[in-house]
C-alpha positions as CSV (number, residue, x, y, z in Angstrom):
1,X,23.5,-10.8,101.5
2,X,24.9,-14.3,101.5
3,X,22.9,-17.3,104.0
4,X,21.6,-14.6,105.8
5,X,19.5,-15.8,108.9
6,X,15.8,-14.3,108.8
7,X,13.1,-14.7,111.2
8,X,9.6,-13.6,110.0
9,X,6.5,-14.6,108.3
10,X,5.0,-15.5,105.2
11,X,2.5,-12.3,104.0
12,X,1.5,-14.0,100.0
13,X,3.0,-16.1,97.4
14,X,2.6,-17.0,94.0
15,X,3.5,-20.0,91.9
16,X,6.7,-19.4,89.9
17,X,7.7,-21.7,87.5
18,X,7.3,-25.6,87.7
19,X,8.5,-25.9,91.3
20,X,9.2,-22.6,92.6
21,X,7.4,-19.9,94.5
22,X,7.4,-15.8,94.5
23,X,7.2,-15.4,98.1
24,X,6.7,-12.0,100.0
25,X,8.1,-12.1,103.4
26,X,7.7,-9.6,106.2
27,X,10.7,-10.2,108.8
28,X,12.4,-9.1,112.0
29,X,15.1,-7.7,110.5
30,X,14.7,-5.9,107.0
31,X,10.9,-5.4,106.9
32,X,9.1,-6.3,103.8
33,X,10.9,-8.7,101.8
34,X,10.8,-10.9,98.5
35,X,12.3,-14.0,97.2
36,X,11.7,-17.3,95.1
37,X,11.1,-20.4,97.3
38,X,11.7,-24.0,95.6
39,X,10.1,-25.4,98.1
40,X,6.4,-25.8,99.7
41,X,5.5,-22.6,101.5
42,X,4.7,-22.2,104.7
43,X,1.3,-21.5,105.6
44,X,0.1,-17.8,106.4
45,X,0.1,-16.0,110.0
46,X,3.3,-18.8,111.3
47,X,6.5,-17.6,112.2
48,X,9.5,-19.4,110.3
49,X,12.9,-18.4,109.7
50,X,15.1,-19.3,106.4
51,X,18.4,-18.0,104.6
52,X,18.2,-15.4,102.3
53,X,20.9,-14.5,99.4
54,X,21.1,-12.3,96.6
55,X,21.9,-8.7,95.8
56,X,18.8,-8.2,94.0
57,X,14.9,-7.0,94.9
58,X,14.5,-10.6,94.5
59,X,16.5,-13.2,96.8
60,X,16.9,-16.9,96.7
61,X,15.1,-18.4,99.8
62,X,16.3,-21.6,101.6
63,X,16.0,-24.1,104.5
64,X,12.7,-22.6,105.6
65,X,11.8,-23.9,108.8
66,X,8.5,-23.5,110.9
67,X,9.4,-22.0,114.3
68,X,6.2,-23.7,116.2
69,X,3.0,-25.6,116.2
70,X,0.8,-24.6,113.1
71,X,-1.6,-22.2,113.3
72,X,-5.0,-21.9,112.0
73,X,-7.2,-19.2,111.6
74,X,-10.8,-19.0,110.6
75,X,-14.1,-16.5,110.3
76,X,-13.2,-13.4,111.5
77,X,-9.6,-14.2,112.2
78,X,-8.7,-15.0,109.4
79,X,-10.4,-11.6,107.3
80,X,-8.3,-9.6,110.1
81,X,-5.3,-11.8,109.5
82,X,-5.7,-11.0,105.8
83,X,-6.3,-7.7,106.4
84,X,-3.2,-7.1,108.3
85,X,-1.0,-8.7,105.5
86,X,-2.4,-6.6,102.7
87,X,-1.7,-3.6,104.3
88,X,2.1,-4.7,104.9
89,X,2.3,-5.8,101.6
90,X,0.9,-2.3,99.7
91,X,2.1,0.0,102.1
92,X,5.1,-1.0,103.3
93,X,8.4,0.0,101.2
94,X,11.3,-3.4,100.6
95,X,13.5,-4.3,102.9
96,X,13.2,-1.1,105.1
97,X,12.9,-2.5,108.5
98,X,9.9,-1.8,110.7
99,X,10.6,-3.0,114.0
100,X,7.7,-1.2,116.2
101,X,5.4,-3.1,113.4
102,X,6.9,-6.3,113.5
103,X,6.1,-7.0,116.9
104,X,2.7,-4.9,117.2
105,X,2.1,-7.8,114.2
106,X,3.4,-10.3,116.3
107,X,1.3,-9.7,119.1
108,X,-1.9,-9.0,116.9
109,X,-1.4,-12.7,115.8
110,X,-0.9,-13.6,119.3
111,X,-4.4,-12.5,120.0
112,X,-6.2,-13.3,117.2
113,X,-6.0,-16.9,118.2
114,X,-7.9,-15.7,121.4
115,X,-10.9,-14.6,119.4
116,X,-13.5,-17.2,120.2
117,X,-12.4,-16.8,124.2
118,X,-14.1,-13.2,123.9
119,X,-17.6,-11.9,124.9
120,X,-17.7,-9.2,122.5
121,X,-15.5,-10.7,119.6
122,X,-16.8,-7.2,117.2
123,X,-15.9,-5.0,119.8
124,X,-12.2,-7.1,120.5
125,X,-11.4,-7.1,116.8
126,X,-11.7,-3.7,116.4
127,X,-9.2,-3.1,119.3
128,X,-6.7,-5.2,117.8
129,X,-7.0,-3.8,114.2
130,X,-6.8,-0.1,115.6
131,X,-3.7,-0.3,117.4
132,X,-2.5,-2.4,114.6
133,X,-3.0,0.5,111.9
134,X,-1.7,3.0,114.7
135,X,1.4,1.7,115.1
136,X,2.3,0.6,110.9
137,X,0.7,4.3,110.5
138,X,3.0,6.2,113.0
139,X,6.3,4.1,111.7
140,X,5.4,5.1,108.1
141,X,5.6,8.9,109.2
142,X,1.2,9.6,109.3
143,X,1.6,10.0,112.9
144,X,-1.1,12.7,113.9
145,X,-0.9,15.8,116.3
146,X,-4.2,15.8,118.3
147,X,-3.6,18.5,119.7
148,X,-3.6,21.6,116.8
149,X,-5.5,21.9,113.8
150,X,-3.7,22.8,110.1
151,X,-2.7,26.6,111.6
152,X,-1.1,25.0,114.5
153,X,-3.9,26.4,116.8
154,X,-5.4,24.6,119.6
155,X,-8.0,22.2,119.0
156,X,-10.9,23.0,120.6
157,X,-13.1,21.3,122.4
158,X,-16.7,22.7,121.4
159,X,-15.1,23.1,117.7
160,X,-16.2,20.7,114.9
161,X,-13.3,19.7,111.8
162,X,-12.4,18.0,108.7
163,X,-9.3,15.9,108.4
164,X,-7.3,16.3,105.1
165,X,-3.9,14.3,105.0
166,X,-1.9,17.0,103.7
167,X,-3.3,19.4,106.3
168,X,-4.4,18.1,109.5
169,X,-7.6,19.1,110.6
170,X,-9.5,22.2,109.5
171,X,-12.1,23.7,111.5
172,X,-15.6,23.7,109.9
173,X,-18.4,26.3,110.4
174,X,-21.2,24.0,111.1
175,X,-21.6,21.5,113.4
176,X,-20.7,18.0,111.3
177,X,-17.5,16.3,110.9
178,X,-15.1,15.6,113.8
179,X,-15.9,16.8,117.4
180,X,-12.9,18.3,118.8
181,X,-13.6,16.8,122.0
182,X,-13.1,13.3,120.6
183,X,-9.8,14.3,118.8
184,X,-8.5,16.0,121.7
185,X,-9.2,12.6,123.6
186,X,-7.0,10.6,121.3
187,X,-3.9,13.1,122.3
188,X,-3.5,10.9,125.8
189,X,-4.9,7.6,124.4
190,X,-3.9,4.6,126.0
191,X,-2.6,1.7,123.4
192,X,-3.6,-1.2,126.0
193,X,-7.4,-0.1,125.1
194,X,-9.4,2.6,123.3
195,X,-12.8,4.0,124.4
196,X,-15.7,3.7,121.7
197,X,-15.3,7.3,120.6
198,X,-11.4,6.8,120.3
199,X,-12.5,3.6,118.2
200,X,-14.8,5.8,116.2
201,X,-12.8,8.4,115.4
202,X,-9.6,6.0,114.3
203,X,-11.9,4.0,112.1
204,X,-12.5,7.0,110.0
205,X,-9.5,8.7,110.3
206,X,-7.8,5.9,109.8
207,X,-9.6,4.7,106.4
208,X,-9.3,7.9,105.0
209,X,-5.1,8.1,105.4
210,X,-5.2,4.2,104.2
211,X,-7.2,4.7,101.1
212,X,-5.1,7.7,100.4
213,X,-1.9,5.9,100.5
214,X,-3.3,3.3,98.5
215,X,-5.0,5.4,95.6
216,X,-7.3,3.5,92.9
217,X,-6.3,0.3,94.4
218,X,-8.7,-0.8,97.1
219,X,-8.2,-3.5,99.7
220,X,-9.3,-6.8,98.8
221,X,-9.8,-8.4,102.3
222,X,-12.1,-5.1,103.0
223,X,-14.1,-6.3,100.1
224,X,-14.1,-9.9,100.9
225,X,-14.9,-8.8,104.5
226,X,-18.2,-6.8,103.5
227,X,-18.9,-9.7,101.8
228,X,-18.6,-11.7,103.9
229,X,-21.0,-10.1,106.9
């Protein structure tokens, strides 16, 4: 690519040099994407646009602009801010574009910034992170059938299972695990919300794929955020 227009945001840098920057990118139109900088860098969660050149993993970034008013976020939005850019940065593969997660990202910024507006801020965050990891999930090709367990036989309702992420899930003989009842619930979930059980269920579901994926490597925002509270 030569002066190549990009419109994105700035996921984590790294000084390179005396007055240059590593930065890692995640944009509209190729995805994940990396560069040096010789400038300052922007700061996190604001959308920008610059040129980008090279034929390399590694382009040369210029005449980075900020696209609006700076944004700031702080407490919990800034743990789920970080939390979001970590798992674009590990999980997602270079400049493979990932359209359905570049705006799900957009929005989630969106409404991050109307955290402290909220009653139940926990309750709110969770929301926001779980259709998050849905969508990045799903466009990485871990979508999930609800519907059939690992034999491709119904799910039942009264049935208790296991998840394994080579397999599906796999009916147990006693009654712990996953009630089939919740997973069947998820099959006609509704992105604008999730119920508590729906919630539930994703959150461990949802670990379990994402720790997978990321082997002996464990988040550091999930550590920071346990920390933290």
């Amino acid at each position: 690519m030569r002066n190549e227009l990009l419109q994105g945001y700035l996921i984590h840098h790294r000084k390179y040099r005396e007055r240059s920057h590593i930065v890692h990118l995640f944009t509209q139109e190729y995805g994940r994407i990396d560069g040096v900088l010789r400038q300052t860098p922007p700061p996190q969660f604001q959308p920008i646009q610059l040129l980008a050149s090279g034929r390399s993993e590694l382009k040369n970034f210029s005449k980075l602009e900020i696209q609006h008013q700076p944004i700031f976020f702080h407490g919990d939005a800034f743990f789920c801010g970080f939390y979001l850019n970590e798992l674009i940065l590990r999980l997602c593969a270079l400049e493979e574009p990932m359209p359905q997660t570049f705006a799900q990202y957009t929005k989630t910024l969106q409404h991050l910034q109307k955290i402290e507006y909220q009653e139940h801020k926990t309750l709110y965050l969770k929301q926001l992170l779980r259709k998050f990891e849905l969508v990045i999930l799903s466009e990485l090709g871990y979508s999930l059938d609800y519907t059939v367990d690992h034999k491709q036989a119904p799910i039942v309702a009264e049935q208790f299972y296991s998840f394994h992420l080579n397999e599906g899930f796999v009916p147990l003989a006693q009654k712990a695990g996953l009630k089939g009842e919740d997973i069947l619930s998820m099959s006609s979930y509704n992105l604008q919300e999730f119920n508590s059980q729906q919630l539930t269920l994703l959150s461990r579901l949802y670990r379990q794929i994402i720790s997978a994926l990321l082997g002996d490597r464990p988040l550091k925002s999930r550590q920071l955020w346990v920390q933290q509270r």
